[in-house]
VODREN-553161 format. One record per residue (C-alpha): residue number from 1; x, y, z; residue in one letter. Coordinates in pm, whole numbers, always signed. Layout:
<atoms>
ATOM    nr       xx       yy       zz   rest
ATOM   NUM        X        Y        Z      A
...
</atoms>
This chain:
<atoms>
ATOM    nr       xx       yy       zz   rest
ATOM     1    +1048    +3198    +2714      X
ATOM     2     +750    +2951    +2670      X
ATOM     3     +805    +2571    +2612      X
ATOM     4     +684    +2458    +2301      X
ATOM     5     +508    +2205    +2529      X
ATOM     6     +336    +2478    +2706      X
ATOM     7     +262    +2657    +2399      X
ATOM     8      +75    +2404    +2288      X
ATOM     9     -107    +2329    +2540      X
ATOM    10     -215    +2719    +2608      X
ATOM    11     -355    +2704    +2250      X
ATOM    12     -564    +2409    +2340      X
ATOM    13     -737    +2573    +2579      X
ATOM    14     -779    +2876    +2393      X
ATOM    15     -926    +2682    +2138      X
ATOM    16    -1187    +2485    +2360      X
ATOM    17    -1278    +2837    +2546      X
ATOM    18    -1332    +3021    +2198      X
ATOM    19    -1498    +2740    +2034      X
ATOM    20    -1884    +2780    +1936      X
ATOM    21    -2112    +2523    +2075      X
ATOM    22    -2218    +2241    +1873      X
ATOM    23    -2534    +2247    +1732      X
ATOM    24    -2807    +1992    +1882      X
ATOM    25    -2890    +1606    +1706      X
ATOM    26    -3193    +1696    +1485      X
ATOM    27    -3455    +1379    +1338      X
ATOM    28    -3380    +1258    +1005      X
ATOM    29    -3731    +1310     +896      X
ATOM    30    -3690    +1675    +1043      X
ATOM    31    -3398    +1753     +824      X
ATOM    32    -3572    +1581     +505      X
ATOM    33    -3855    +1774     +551      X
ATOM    34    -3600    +2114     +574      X
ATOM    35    -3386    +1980     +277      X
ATOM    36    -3677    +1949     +110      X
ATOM    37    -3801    +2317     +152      X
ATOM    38    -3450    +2471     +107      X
ATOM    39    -3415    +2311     -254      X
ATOM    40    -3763    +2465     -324      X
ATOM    41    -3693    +2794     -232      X
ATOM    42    -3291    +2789     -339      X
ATOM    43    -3366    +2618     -717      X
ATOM    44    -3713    +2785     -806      X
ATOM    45    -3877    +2438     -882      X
ATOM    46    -4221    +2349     -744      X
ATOM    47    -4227    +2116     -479      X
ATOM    48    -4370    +1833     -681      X
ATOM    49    -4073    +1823     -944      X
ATOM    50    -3888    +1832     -657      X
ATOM    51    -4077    +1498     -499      X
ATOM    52    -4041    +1315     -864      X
ATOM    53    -3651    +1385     -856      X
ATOM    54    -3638    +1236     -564      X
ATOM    55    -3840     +920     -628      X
ATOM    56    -3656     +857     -920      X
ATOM    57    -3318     +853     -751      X
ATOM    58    -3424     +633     -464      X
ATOM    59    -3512     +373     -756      X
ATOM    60    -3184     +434     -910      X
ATOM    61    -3014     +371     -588      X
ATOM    62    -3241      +60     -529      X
ATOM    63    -3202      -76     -852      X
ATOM    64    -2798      -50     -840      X
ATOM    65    -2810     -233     -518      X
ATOM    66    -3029     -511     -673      X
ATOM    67    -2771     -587     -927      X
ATOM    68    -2471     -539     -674      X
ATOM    69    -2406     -776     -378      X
ATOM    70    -2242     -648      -88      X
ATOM    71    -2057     -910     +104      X
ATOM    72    -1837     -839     +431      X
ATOM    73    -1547    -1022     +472      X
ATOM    74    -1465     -977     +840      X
ATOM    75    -1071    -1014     +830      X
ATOM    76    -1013     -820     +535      X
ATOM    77    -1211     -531     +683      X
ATOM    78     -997     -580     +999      X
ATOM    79     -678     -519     +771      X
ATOM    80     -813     -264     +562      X
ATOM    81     -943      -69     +854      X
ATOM    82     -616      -99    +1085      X
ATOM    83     -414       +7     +744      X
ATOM    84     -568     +299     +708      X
ATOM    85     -586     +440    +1061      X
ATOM    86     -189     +303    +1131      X
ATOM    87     -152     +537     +839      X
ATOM    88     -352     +836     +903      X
ATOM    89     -269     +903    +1242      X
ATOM    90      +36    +1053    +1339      X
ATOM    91     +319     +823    +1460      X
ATOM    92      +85     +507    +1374      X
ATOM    93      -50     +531    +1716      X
ATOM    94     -377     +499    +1763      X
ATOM    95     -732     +379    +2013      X
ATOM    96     -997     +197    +1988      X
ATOM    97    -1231     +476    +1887      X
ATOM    98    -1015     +513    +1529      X
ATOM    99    -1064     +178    +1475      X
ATOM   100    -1429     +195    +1510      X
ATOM   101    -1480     +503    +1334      X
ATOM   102    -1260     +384    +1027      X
ATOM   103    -1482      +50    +1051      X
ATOM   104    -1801     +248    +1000      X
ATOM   105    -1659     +436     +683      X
ATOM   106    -1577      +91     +516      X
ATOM   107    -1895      -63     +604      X
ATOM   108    -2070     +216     +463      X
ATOM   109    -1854     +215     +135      X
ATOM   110    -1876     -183     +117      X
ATOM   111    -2258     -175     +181      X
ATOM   112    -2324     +108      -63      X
ATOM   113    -2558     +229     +133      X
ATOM   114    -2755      -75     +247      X
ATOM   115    -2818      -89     +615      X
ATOM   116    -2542     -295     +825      X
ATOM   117    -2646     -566    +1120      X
ATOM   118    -2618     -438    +1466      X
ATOM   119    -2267     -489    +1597      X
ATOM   120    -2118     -556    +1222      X
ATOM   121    -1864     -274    +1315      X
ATOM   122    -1761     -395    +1654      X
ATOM   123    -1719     -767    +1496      X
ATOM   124    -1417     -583    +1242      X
ATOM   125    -1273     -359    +1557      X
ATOM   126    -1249     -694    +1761      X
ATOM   127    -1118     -884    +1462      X
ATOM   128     -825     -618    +1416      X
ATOM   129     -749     -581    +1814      X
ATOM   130     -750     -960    +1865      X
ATOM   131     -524    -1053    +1587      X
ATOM   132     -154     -970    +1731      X
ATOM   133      -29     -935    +1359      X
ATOM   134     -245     -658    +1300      X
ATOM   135     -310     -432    +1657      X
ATOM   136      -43     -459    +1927      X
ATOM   137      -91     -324    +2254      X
ATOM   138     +167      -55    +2333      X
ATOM   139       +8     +108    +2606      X
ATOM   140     +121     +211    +2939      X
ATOM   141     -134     +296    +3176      X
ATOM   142      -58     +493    +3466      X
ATOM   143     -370     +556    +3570      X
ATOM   144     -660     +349    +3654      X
ATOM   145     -876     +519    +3285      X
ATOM   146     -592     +416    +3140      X
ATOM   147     -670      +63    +3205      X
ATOM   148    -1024      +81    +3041      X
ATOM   149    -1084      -85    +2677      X
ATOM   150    -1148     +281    +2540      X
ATOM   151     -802     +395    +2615      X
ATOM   152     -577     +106    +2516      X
ATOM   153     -315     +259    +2286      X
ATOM   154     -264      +34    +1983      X
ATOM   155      -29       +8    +1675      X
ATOM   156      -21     -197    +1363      X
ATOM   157     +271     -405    +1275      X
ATOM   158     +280     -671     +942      X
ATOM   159     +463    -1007     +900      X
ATOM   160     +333    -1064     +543      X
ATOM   161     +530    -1418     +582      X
ATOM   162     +269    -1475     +765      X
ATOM   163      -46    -1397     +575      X
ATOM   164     +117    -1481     +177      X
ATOM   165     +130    -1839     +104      X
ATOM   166     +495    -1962      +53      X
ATOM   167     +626    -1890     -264      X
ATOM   168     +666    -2219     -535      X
ATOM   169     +986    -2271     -712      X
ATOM   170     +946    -2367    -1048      X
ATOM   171     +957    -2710    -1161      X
ATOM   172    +1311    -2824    -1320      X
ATOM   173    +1278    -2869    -1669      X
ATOM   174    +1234    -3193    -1835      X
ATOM   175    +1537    -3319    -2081      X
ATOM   176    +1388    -3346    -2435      X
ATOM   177    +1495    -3677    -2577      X
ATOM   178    +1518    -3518    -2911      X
ATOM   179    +1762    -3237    -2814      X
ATOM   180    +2120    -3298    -2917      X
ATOM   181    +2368    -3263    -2649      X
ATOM   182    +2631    -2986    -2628      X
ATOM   183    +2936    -3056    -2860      X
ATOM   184    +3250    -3166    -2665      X
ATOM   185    +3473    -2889    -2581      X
ATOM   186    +3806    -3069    -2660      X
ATOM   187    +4112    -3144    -2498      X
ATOM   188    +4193    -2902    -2192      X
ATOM   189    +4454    -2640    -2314      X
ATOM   190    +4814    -2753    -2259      X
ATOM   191    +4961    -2579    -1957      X
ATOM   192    +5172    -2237    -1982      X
ATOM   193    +5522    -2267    -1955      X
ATOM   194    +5701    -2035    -1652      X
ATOM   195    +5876    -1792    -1854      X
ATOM   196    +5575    -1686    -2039      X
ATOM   197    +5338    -1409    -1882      X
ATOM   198    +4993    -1418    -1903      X
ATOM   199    +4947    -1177    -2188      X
ATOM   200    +5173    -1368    -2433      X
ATOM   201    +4965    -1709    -2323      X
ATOM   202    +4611    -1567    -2412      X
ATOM   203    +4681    -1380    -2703      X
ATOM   204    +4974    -1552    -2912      X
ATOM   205    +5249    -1309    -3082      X
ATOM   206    +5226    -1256    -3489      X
ATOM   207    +5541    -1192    -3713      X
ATOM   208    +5491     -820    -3834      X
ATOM   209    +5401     -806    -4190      X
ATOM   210    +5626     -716    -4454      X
ATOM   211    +5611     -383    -4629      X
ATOM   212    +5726     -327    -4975      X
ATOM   213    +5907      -49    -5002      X
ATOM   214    +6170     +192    -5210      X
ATOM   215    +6482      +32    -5265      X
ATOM   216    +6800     +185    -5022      X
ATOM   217    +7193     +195    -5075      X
ATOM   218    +7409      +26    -4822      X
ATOM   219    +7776       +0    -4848      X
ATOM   220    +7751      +95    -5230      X
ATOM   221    +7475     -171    -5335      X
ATOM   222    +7115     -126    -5350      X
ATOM   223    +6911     -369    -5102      X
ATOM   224    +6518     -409    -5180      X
ATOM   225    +6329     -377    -4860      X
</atoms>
């Protein structure tokens, strides 16, 4: 019988031996030019509707990003970004490369598009790892890769007492000088005597009612009840 460890690792290297090669890096202006002629042919349209379609998104884009400003706050990309890779990987485990590839993704959706400054991404994966509340260091190297930056196995843990501002009680309430104060309750009740349970003390006993009813004969004479 095979491990489940083994078994695993058999299909990894059935996978990497079957697996197609990976297409080569190609220009940008080299796949405009292609995306170009493959909506031509694909949609029918001349090539110059085409061109005016496209110049009228670009100023759509560029006149959404006029009216929107994009502004990167450092530390809250460094939490969102260590949130969401503590939660998408699998044990909350994760390296440095997640935390860079996670950056890019929310610079990209902050931005909207708008080109970042060099090294923007590296500032948010060195904000995360150097704040101990967010990234902590769980690694064990036993080799000498395993010392290198690249390889440092990280997790996220969260003291939000240390992030949330201390919570305000509420002020006490001011007396109102034209509030009446509570009636007096009276006297204290009169202590219970020791041959009287508690029952008979809380809920005093009541003479039963009397019932008119049909007269009855005792001893010869009639006696109304």
């Amino acid at each position: 019988m095979v491990s489940e460890r083994a078994r695993a690792k058999m299909n990894q290297i059935a996978a990497r031996k079957t697996r197609p090669p990976k297409r080569k890096t190609q220009p940008l202006a080299q796949l405009r030019t292609w995306w170009k002629v493959s909506a031509t042919l694909t949609s029918k349209i001349a090539a110059d509707v085409v061109n005016s379609s496209l110049e009228h998104a670009r100023a759509a884009a560029a006149a959404i990003r006029a009216r929107v400003a994009a502004v990167v706050d450092v530390a809250l990309a460094a939490v969102a970004v260590t949130a969401t890779v503590f939660v998408m990987n699998d044990g909350g485990r994760f390296h440095r490369r997640h935390l860079l590839a996670e950056a890019r993704r929310h610079l990209a959706l902050v931005l909207r598009g708008r080109r970042r400054d060099p090294g923007l991404d590296d500032q948010v994966v060195a904000a995360a790892i150097s704040t101990h509340c967010h990234c902590l260091d769980i690694s064990e190297p036993k080799t000498v890769r395993g010392l290198e930056a690249g390889y440092r196995l990280y997790t996220a843990r969260w003291a939000l007492s240390d992030h949330l501002p201390a919570r305000r009680r509420p002020p006490a309430p001011v007396p109102d000088p034209d509030r009446q104060p509570l009636a007096d309750p009276g006297e204290p009740a009169a202590p219970r005597p020791p041959d009287q349970d508690a029952g008979k003390w809380e809920i005093p006993p009541h003479p039963a009612p009397v019932r008119a009813g049909r007269p009855r004969w005792r001893g010869g004479a009639r006696e109304a009840t």
